[in-house]
Structure formats: structure tokens, C-alpha cells
C-alpha positions in Angstrom: 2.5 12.2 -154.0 4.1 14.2 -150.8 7.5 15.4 -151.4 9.9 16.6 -148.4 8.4 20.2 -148.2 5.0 18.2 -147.0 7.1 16.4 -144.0 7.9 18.0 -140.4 11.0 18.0 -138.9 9.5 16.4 -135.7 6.0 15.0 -135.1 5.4 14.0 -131.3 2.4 12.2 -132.3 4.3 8.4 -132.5 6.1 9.1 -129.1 3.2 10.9 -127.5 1.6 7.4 -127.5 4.6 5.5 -126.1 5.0 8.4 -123.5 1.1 7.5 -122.8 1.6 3.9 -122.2 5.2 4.2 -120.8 7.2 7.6 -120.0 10.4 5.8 -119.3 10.3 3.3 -122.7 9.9 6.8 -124.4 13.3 8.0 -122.7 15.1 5.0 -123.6 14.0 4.9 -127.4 14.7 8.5 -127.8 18.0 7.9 -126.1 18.9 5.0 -128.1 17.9 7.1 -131.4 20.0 10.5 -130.1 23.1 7.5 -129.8 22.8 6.0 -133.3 22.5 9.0 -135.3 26.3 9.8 -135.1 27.5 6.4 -135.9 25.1 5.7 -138.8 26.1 9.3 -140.3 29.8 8.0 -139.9 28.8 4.8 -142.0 26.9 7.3 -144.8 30.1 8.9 -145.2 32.4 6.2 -145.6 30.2 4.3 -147.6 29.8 6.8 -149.9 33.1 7.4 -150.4 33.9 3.8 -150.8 31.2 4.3 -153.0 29.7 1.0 -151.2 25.9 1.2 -151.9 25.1 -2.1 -150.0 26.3 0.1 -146.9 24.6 2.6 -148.2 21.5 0.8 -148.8 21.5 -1.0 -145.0 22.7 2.4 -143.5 19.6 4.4 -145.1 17.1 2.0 -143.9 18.3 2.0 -140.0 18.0 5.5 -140.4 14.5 5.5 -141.9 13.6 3.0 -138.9 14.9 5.2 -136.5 13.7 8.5 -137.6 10.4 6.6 -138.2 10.4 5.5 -134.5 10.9 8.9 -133.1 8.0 10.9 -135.5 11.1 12.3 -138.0 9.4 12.5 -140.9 11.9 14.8 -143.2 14.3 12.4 -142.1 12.7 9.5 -142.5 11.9 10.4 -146.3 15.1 11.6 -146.8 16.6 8.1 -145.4 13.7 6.3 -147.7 14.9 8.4 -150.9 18.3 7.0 -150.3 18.1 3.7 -150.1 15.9 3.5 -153.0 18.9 5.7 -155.0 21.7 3.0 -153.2 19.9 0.1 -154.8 20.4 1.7 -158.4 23.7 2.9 -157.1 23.2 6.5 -158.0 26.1 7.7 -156.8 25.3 11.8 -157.0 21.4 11.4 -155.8 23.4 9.4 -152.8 25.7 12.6 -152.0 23.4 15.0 -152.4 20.9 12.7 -149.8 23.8 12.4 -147.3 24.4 16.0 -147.2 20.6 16.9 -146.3 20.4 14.0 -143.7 23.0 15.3 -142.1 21.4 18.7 -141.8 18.5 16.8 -141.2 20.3 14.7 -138.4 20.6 17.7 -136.7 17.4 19.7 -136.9 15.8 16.2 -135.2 18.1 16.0 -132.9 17.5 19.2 -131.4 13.5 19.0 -131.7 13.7 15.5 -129.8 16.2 17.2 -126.8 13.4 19.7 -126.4 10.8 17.3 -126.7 11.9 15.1 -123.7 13.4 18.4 -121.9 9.4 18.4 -121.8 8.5 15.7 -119.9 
């Protein structure tokens, strides 16, 4: 079983092959990613303090897409970790995810700025 310690913060590997194929697709998903993260940690919070763990729940798993889509794997299991603890509406496994997100949020962030600084 892998546990966060086994994830990276950043893997290029997924958008090394969409920067293959198509430099400018790799721009705009990147982009689109770097633009959602503040909203969907804006809906994390509020949902957990409405203690509203459908929100939760549908919040976690965009994030998991997302991070997914740009190789962030810490985040990505973090996000997976949290929906799973929103469907059985584990309200402190839910804050304490939110918190590390967050951190996590911004760890990818920078590590995907870099990333297409690069290209």
C-alpha cells in the first residue's frame, strides 16, 4: 500500500506527454489547474465549516482530477483521502486533510510555475 511519503509533489511525466503532442494544450491545462485551485480551496473551507460533506466530497474529487491531470501526486492522494473521509463524514480526518491540501496547494503550485517557466 503507498502512503503520502511514497508520492512527489510534482511528476512531469503526465504533462511531458501532452507537452509532446501539444506545447500550447499543456499551457492551457496547467493554466486552467493554477485558476481552480484557489476557488476549490475556498469551497474546502466553507464546506467544512458548514460541515457540508457532499461539498466536501464533490470538492475533493475535482481536486483529485486536477492534481491528477497535472502529475500532483501528494495532492492527488491527499484529495482521494478526503473524499473517501467526506462520504463517512469524518469531520476531523476532513480538517486535518484540508489543512495539508492547502500546504499541498501550494508546494504544486510552485513546482508547476517552474515547470512551464521551462518551456
Amino acid at each position: 500500500m503507498t502512503s503520502l511519503n511514497d508520492k512527489k509533489i510534482f511528476s512531469s511525466k503526465q504533462l511531458d506527454s501532452i507537452v509532446e503532442i501539444d506545447l500550447e494544450l499543456a499551457k492551457e491545462i496547467v493554466k486552467n489547474v493554477l485558476s481552480n485551485f484557489p476557488k476549490q480551496i475556498e469551497k474546502l473551507n466553507h464546506s467544512l465549516k458548514d460541515k457540508d460533506f457532499d461539498n466536501l466530497n464533490f470538492t475533493g474529487h475535482s481536486l483529485k482530477n486536477d492534481s491528477g491531470n497535472v502529475g500532483g501526486e501528494k495532492l492527488q492522494y491527499l484529495s482521494e483521502q478526503l473524499e473517501q473521509s467526506s462520504k463517512n463524514d469524518d469531520y476531523d480526518t476532513c480538517s486535518v486533510l484540508t489543512q495539508k491540501i492547502e500546504i499541498e496547494v501550494i508546494r504544486l503550485v510552485s513546482e508547476l510555475k517552474n515547470y512551464i517557466s521551462k518551456l
